[in-house]
BALOVO-308383 format. One record per residue (C-alpha): x, z, y. Coordinates in steps of 0.001 Angstrom, whole numbers. Each point is the difference from the previous one (the first is absolute). Layout:
N
+---------+---------+---------+
|      c1 |      c3 |      c2 |
+---------+---------+---------+
|       X |       Z |       Y |
...
+---------+---------+---------+
This chain:
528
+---------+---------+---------+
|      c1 |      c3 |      c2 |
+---------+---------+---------+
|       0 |       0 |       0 |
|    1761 |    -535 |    3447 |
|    1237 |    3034 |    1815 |
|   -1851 |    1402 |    3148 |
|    1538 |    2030 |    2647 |
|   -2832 |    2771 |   -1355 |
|    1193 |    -128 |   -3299 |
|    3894 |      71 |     964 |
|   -1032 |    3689 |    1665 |
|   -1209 |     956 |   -2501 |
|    3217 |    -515 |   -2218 |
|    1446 |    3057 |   -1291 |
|    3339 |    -612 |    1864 |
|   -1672 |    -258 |    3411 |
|   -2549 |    3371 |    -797 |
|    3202 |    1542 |    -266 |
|     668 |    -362 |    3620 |
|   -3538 |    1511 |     523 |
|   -1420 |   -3029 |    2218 |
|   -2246 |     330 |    2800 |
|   -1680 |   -3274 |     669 |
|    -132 |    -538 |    3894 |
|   -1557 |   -3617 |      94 |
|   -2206 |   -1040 |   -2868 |
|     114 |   -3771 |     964 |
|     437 |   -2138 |   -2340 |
|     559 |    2786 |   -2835 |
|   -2130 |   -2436 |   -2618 |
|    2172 |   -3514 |     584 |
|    2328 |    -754 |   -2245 |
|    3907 |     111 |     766 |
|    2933 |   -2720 |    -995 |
|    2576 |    2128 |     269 |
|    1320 |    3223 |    1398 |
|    3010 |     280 |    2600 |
|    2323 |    2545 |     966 |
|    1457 |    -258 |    3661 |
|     858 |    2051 |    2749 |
|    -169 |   -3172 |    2201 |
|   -1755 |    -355 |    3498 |
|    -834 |   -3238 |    -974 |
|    -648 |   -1439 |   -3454 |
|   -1700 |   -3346 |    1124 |
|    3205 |   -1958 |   -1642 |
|      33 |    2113 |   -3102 |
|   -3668 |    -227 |   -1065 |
|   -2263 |   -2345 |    -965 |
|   -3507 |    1383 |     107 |
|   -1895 |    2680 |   -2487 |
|    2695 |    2467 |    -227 |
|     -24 |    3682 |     504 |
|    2742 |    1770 |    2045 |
|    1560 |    2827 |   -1286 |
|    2084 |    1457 |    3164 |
|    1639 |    3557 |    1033 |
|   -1487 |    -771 |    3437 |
|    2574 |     -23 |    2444 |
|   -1253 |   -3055 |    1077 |
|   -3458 |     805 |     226 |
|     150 |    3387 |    2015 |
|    2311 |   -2248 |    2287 |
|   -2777 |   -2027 |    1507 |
|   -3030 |     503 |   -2413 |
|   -2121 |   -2598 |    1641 |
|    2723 |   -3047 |     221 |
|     811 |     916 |   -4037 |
|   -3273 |      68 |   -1610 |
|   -1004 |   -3165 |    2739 |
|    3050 |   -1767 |   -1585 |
|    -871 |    1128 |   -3795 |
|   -3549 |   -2031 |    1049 |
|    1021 |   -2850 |    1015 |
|    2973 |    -348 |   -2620 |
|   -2975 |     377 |   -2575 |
|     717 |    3139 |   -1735 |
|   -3007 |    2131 |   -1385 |
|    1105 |    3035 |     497 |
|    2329 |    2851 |     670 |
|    1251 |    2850 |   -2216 |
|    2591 |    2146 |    2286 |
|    1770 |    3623 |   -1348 |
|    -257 |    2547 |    2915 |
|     995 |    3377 |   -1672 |
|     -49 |    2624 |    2500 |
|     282 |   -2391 |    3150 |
|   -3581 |   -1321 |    1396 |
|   -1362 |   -3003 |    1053 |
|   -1297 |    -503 |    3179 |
|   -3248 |     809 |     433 |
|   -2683 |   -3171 |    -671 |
|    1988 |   -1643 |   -1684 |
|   -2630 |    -743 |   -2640 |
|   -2336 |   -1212 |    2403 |
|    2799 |   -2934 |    1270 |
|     498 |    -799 |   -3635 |
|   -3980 |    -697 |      59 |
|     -44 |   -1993 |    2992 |
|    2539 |   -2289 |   -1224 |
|   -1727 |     363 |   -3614 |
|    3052 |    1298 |   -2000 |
|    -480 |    2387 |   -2495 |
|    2360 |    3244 |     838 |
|     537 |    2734 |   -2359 |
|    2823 |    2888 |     842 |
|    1726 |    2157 |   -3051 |
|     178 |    3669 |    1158 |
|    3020 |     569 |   -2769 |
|    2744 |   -2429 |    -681 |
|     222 |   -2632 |   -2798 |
|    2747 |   -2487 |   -1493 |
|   -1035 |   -3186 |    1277 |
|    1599 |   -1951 |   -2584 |
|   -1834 |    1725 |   -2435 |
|   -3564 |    -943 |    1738 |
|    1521 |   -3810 |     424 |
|     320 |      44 |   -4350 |
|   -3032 |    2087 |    -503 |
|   -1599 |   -2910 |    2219 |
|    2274 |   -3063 |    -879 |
|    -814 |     665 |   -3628 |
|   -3701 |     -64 |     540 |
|    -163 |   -3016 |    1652 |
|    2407 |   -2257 |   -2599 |
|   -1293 |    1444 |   -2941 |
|   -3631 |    -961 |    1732 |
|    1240 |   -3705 |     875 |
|    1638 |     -45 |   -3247 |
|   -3594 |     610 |   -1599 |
|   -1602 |   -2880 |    2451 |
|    2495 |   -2447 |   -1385 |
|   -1036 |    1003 |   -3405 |
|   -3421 |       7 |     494 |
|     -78 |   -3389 |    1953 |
|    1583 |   -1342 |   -3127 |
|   -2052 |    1489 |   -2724 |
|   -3160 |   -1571 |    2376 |
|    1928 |   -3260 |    -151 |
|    1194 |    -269 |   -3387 |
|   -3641 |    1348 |   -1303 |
|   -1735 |   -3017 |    2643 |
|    2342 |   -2668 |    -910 |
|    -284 |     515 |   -3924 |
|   -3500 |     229 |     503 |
|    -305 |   -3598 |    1471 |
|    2235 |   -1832 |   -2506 |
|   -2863 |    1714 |   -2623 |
|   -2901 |   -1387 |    1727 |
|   -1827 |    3439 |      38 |
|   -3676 |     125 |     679 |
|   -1574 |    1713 |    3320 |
|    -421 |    3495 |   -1829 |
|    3922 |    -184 |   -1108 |
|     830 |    -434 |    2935 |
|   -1989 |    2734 |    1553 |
|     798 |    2352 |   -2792 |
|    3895 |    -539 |     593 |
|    -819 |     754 |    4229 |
|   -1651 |    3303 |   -1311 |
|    2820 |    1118 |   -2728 |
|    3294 |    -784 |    2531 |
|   -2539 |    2251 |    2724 |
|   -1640 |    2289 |   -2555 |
|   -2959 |    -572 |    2162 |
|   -3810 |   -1830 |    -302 |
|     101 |   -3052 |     968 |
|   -2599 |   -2544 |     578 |
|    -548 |   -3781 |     472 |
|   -3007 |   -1158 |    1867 |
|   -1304 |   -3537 |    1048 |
|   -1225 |    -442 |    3605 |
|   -3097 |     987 |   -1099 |
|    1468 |    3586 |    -591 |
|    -926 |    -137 |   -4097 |
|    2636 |    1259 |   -1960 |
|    1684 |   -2256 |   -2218 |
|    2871 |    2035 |   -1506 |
|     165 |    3237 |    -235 |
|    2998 |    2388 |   -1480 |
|   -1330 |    3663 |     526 |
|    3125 |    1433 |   -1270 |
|   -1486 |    3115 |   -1493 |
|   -2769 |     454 |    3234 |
|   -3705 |     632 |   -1007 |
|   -2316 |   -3045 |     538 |
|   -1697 |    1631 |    3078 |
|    2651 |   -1374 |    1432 |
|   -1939 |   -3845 |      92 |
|   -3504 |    1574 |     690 |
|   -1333 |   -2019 |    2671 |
|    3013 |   -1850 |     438 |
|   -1590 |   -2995 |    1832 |
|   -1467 |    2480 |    2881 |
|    3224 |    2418 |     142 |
|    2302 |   -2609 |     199 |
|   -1311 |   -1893 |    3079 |
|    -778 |    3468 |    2003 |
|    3006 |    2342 |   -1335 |
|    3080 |   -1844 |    -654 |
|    1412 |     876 |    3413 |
|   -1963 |    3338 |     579 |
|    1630 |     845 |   -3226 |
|    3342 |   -1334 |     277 |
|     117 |   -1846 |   -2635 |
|    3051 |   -2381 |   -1067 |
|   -1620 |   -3694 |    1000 |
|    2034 |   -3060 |    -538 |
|   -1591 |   -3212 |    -127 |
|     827 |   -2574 |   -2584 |
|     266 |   -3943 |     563 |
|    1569 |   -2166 |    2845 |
|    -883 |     905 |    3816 |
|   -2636 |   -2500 |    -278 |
|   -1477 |    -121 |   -3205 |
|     457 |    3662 |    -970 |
|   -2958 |     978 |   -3037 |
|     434 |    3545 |    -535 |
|    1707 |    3647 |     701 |
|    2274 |    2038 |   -1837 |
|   -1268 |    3625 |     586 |
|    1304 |    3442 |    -951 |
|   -3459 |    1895 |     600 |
|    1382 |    3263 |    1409 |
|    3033 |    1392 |    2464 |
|    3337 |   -1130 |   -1431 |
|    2223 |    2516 |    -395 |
|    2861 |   -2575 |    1018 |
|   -1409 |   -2531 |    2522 |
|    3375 |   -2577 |     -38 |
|       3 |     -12 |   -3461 |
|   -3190 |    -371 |    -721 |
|    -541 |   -2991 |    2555 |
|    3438 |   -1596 |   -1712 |
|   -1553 |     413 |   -3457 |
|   -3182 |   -1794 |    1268 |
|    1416 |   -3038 |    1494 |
|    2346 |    -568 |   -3107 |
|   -3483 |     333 |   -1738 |
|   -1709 |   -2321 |    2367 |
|    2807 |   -2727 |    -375 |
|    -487 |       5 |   -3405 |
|   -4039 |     229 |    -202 |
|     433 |   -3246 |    2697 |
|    2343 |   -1943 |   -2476 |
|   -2160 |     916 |   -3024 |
|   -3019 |   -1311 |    1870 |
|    1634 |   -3411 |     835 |
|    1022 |    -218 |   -3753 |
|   -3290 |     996 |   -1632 |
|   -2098 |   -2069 |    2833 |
|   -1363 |   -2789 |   -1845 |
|    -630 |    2844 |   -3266 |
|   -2211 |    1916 |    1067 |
|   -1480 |    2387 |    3044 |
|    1631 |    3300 |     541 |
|   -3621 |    1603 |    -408 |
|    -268 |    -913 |   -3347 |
|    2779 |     683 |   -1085 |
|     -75 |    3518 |    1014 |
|   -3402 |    -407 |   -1703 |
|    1129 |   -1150 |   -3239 |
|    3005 |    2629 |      30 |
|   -2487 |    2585 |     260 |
|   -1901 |   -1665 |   -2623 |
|    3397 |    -150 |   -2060 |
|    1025 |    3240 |     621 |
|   -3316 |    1779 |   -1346 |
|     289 |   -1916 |   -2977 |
|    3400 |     503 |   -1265 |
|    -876 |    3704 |     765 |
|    2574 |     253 |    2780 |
|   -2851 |    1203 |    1957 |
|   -2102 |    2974 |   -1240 |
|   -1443 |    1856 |    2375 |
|   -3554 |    -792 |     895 |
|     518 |    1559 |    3695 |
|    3239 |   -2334 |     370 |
|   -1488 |   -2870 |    -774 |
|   -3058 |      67 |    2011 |
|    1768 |     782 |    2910 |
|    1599 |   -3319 |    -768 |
|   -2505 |   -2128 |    -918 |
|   -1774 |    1269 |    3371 |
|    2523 |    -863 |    2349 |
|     131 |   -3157 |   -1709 |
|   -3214 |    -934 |    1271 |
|   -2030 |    1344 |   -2797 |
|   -3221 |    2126 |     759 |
|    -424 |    3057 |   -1446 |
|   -2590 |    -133 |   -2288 |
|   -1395 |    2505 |   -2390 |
|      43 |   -3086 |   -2784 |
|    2477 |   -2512 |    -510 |
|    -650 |   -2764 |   -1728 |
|    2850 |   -2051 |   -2254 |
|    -837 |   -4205 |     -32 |
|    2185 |   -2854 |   -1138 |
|    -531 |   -3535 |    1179 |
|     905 |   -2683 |   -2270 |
|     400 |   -3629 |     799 |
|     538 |   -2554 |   -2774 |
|    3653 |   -1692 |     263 |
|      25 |   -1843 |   -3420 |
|    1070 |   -2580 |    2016 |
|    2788 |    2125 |    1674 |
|    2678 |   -2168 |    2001 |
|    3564 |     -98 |   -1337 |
|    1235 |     908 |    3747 |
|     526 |    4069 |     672 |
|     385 |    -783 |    3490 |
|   -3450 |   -1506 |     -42 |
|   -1474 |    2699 |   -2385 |
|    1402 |    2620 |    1700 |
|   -1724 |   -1184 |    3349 |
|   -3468 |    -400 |   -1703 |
|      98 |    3578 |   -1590 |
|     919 |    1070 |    3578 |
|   -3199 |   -1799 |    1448 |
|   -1937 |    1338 |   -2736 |
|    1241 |    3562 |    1143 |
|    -868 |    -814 |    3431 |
|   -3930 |   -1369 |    -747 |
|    -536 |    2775 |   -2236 |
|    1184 |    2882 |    2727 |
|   -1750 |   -2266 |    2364 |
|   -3389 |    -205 |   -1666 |
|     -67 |    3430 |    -967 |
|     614 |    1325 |    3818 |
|   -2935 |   -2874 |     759 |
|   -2233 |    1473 |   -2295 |
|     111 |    3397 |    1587 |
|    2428 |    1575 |   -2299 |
|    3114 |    1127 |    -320 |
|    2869 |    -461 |   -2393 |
|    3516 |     189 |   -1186 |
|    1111 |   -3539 |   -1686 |
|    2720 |    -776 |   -2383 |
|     922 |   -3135 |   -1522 |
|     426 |     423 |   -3881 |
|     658 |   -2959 |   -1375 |
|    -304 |   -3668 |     501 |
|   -3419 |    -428 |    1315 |
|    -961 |    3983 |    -133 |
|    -749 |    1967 |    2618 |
|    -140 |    4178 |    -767 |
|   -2278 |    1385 |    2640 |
|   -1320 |    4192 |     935 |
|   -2726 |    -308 |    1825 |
|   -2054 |    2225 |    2292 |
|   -3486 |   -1182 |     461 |
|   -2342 |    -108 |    2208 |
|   -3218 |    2234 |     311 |
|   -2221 |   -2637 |    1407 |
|    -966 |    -524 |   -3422 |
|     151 |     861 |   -3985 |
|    3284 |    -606 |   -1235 |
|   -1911 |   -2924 |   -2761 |
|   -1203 |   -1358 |    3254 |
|    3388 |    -139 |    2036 |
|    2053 |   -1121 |   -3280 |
|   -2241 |   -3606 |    -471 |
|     280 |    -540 |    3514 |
|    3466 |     248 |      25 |
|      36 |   -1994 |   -3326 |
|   -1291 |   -2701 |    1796 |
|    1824 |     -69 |    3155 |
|    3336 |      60 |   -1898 |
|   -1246 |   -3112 |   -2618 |
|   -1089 |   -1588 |    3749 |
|    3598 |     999 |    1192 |
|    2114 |    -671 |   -2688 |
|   -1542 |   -3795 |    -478 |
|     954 |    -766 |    3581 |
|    3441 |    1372 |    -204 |
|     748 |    -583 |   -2925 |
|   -1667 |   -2724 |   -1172 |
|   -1043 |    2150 |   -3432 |
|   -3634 |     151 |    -787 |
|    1303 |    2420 |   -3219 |
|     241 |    3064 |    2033 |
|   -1922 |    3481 |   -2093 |
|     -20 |    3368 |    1589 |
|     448 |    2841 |   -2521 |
|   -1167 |    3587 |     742 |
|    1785 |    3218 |   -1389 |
|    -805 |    3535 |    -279 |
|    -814 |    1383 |    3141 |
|    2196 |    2999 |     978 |
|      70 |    3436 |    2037 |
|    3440 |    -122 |     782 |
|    1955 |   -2912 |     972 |
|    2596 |     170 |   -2930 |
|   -2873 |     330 |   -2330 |
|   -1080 |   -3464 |    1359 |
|    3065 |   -1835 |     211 |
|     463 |     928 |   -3989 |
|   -3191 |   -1992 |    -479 |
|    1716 |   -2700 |     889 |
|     714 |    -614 |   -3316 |
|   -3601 |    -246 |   -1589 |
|    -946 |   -1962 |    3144 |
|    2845 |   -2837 |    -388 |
|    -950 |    -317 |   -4041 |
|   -4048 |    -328 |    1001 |
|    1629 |   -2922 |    2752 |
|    1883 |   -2064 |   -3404 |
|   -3110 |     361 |   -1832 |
|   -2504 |    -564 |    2742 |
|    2550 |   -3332 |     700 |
|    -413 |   -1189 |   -3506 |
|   -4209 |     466 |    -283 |
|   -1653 |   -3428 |    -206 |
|   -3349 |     201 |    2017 |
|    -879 |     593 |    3376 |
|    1984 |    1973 |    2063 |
|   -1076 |    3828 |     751 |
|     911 |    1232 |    3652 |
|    1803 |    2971 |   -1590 |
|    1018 |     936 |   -3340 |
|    -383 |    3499 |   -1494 |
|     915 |     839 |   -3606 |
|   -3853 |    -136 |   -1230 |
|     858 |   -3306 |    1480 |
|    1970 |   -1354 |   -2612 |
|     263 |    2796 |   -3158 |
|     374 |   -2483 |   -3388 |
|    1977 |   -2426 |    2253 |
|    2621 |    2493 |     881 |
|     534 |    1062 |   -3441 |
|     737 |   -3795 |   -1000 |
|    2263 |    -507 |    3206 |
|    1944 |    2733 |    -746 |
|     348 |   -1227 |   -3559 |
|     202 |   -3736 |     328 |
|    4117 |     167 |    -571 |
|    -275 |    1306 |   -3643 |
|     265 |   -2638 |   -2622 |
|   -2375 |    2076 |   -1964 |
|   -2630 |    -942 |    2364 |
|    1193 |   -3347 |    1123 |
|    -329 |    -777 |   -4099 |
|   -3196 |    1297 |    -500 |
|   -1346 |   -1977 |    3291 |
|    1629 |   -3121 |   -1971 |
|   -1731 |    1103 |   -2970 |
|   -3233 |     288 |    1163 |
|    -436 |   -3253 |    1808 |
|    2463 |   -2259 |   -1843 |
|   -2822 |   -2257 |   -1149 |
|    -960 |    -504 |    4543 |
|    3930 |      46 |    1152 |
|     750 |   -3430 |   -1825 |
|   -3614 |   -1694 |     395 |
|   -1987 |    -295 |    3470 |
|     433 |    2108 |    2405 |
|   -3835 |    -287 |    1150 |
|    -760 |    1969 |   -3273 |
|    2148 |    2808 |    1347 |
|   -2492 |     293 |    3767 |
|   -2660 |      86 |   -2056 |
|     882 |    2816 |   -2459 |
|    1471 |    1915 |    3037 |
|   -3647 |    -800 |    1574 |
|   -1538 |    1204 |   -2727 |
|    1758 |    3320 |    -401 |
|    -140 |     571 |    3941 |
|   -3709 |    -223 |    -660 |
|    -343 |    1953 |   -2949 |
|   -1186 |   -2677 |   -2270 |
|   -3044 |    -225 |    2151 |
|    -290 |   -3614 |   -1413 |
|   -3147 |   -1055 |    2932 |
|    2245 |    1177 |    2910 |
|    2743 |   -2023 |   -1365 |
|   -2117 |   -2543 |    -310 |
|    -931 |     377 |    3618 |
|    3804 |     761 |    1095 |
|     986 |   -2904 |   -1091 |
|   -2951 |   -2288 |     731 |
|    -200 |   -1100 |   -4204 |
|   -2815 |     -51 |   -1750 |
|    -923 |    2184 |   -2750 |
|     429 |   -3106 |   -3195 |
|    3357 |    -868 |    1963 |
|    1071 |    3777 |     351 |
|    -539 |     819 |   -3519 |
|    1807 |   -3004 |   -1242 |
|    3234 |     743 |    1930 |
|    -144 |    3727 |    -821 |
|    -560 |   -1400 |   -3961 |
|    3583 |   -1393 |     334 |
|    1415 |    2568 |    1410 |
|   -1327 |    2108 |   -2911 |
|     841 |   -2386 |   -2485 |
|    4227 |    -466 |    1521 |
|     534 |    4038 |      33 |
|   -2125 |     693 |   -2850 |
|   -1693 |    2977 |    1206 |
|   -4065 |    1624 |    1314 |
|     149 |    -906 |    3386 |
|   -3275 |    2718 |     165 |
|    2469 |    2441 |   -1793 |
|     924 |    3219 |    2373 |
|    3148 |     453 |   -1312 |
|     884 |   -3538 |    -314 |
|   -1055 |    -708 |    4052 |
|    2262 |    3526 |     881 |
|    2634 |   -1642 |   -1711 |
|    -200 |   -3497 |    1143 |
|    -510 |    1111 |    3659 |
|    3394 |    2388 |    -219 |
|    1761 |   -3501 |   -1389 |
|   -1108 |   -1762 |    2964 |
|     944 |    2370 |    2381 |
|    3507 |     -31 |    -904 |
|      74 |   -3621 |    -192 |
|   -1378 |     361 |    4430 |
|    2530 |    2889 |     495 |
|    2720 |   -1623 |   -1530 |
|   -1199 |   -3669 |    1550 |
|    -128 |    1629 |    3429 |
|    3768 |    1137 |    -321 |
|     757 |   -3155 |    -995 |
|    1748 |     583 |   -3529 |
|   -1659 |   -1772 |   -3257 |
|   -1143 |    1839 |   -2842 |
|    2578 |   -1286 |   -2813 |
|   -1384 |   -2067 |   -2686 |
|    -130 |    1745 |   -3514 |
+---------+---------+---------+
């Protein structure tokens, strides 16, 4: 820490000469050095910020010329050993007037001995600078050659400074947060206590981005305990937040990805508290909510481009319509991208209306959305398991993204939401579809259809979707009854079984739901 004149009286080789401060100027600034000298005039010998250490012959002399030259020669202050002789009276209040800091030692001291005492201070303190400015440099300049992510970044701000540390968009919602052992009160109402009480507060503010095209602040949310540090440590962290944000432009938005790393971090259980991550998700732009509620979107990319430039800046707009739609629809959310044409989503709902209500009309703005972004009528929305908590919604992720697959691979119209009543028998078989077992006992089933037309297969899977309900069939598929009961004859006839049988229809309808799952995926049943 640097070395006041307050602090050098307070050295145990200065009490000794039992001090008695005259002028208490300038007893808080910080000193560069300390000078002995007997010398009327020390304007040649100094350089500014010292303290004087002097017997006073000098000053008793002509008091007023002295302490006027001190001034103007830039020294802080004045220590001077009287003993038994006094100084003439006021003295302290010229030492004011010319703002010098003046402080007499009743008993006598070995000045050399204050000049190490002090000396040794200082060095070892610019000694620690140096190292500190290099740890901060070394940890900043490793960090950029490994491409870190916003929240490393921040995290490595907070460890060199052992303090919170926030980054915030212009909007004042938090994007990264290290809390660095603080409770989670600390981001309660972030939004409204950062724009009122980051300078009432004196909170650490550094703003990240070029003059004219700064995004964000860095902010330690409470008094440093060392101001020049801290404000060093912060611009490092700002120069690297700026270069990470040029790098990771055409990726993806800051936003979410401090939305998917919360996402991330609740997952991989690096995030366990409940209090934690709400306080989060809030300052995120989340609303707090007494249910969350975990969806996945799903678009269909079986015809996926080779390009991962070009894929990567679909998934982004697919991030952006689905964060977009939600905030439209009068919700609220936290979005991560999953996987190629998957979008992970907690959402807060609205209480305009019931939650079945809210969930179909956002179905159907994001099918509207999605089509005119991008281009993919083949978009499902798949509902999880509501949660209390936020982490207890986030984990139904899981359920929610395997309801999405199955919901993708359904033949029929599409529902404006999928729950798992939705799709029961069909997630069983989607799950399944990989083991030969079942991939050979699909073949088995309909080997006599696979080889032959494939008009017989739509009109068993017809007939199964219907129940054997042979007039609706009829009617479905605009036959008549003579030329339905002919066609369903062959089909009887090539797979030699009751097509009114119960068991024989289960079984049938399992085959050919396989056959659609693993169709949809686009991998062929092998032959047997």
């Amino acid at each position: 820490m640097p070395l006041t004149i307050a602090e050098v009286i307070e050295l145990p080789v200065i009490q000794a000469g039992n001090p008695e401060v005259l002028s208490a100027h300038r007893l808080g600034e910080t000193i560069r050095w300390v000078h002995v000298s007997d010398m009327p005039d020390l304007s040649a010998l100094v350089q500014g910020g010292e303290l004087v250490l002097t017997t006073g012959a000098a000053l008793r002399a002509s008091p007023r010329r002295y302490l006027r030259g001190m001034a103007e020669a830039g020294v802080l202050g004045v220590v001077v050993e009287i003993g038994e002789v006094a100084l003439p009276a006021g003295l302290g209040a010229v030492a004011a007037e010319f703002d010098l800091a003046l402080v007499a030692l009743r008993r006598q001291v070995r000045f050399v001995e204050v000049t190490e005492a002090v000396h040794r201070l200082i060095v070892a303190d610019q000694f620690e600078r140096v190292a500190f400015d290099r740890r901060v440099h070394e940890t900043f300049t490793e960090l950029s050659l490994k491409r870190p992510s916003a929240a490393g970044i921040v995290e490595a701000a907070a460890a060199i400074l052992d303090e919170p540390v926030v980054l915030e968009d212009l909007t004042h919602r938090a994007l990264a947060v290290a809390l660095r052992g603080r409770p989670a009160d600390l981001l309660r109402d972030w939004e409204r206590r950062s724009r009122l009480h980051a300078t009432t507060e004196r909170w650490a503010v550094t703003a990240v981005g070029p003059r004219a095209e700064q995004w964000g602040r860095l902010i330690v949310p409470q008094p440093a305990h060392d101001p020049d540090r801290t404000r060093m440590v912060l611009e490092r962290a700002a120069v690297a937040l700026a270069l990470h944000r040029m790098i990771e432009r055409d990726r993806t938005g800051l936003h979410h990805q401090a939305q998917s790393g919360l996402i991330d971090d609740v997952l991989r259980g690096r995030v366990t508290d409940e209090r934690e991550a709400a306080a989060r998700a809030h300052a995120l732009g989340l609303r707090s909510a007494a249910r969350y509620t975990p969806v996945v979107v799903r678009v269909d990319r079986t015809a996926s481009t080779s390009d991962p430039v070009v894929a990567q800046r679909r998934n982004v707009l697919l991030v952006d319509t689905v964060l977009h739609t939600v905030n439209a629809c009068g919700h609220t959310g936290l979005c991560a991208l999953r996987r190629d044409g998957e979008v992970g989503a907690v959402l807060a709902l609205g209480v305009t209306r019931p939650d079945g209500e809210a969930l179909a009309a956002l179905g159907a703005a994001l099918g509207t959305e999605i089509e005119r972004v991008d281009h993919s009528a083949g978009a499902v929305l798949a509902v999880g398991p509501t949660g209390n908590g936020l982490i207890d919604a986030v984990t139904g992720l899981g359920e929610a993204a395997h309801i999405a697959e199955v919901a993708l691979a359904m033949r029929g119209a599409r529902r404006p939401f999928y729950r798992a009543a939705d799709v029961r028998l069909h997630g069983l078989v989607s799950l399944l579809r990989d083991d030969p077992r079942v991939q050979t006992f699909a073949e088995t089933e309909l080997r006599a259809l696979l080889a032959g037309d494939p008009a017989q297969l739509d009109l068993l899977r017809e007939y199964l979707k219907l129940a054997g309900n042979k007039a609706a069939v009829a009617a479905r598929l605009h036959l008549s009854r003579p030329a339905l009961y002919k066609r369903l004859g062959a089909i009887r006839a090539a797979l030699g079984v009751d097509l009114d049988d119960g068991e024989s229809m289960t079984s049938l309808h399992v085959a050919l739901m396989v056959l659609d799952a693993r169709s949809r995926a686009g991998i062929d049943i092998p032959k047997t």
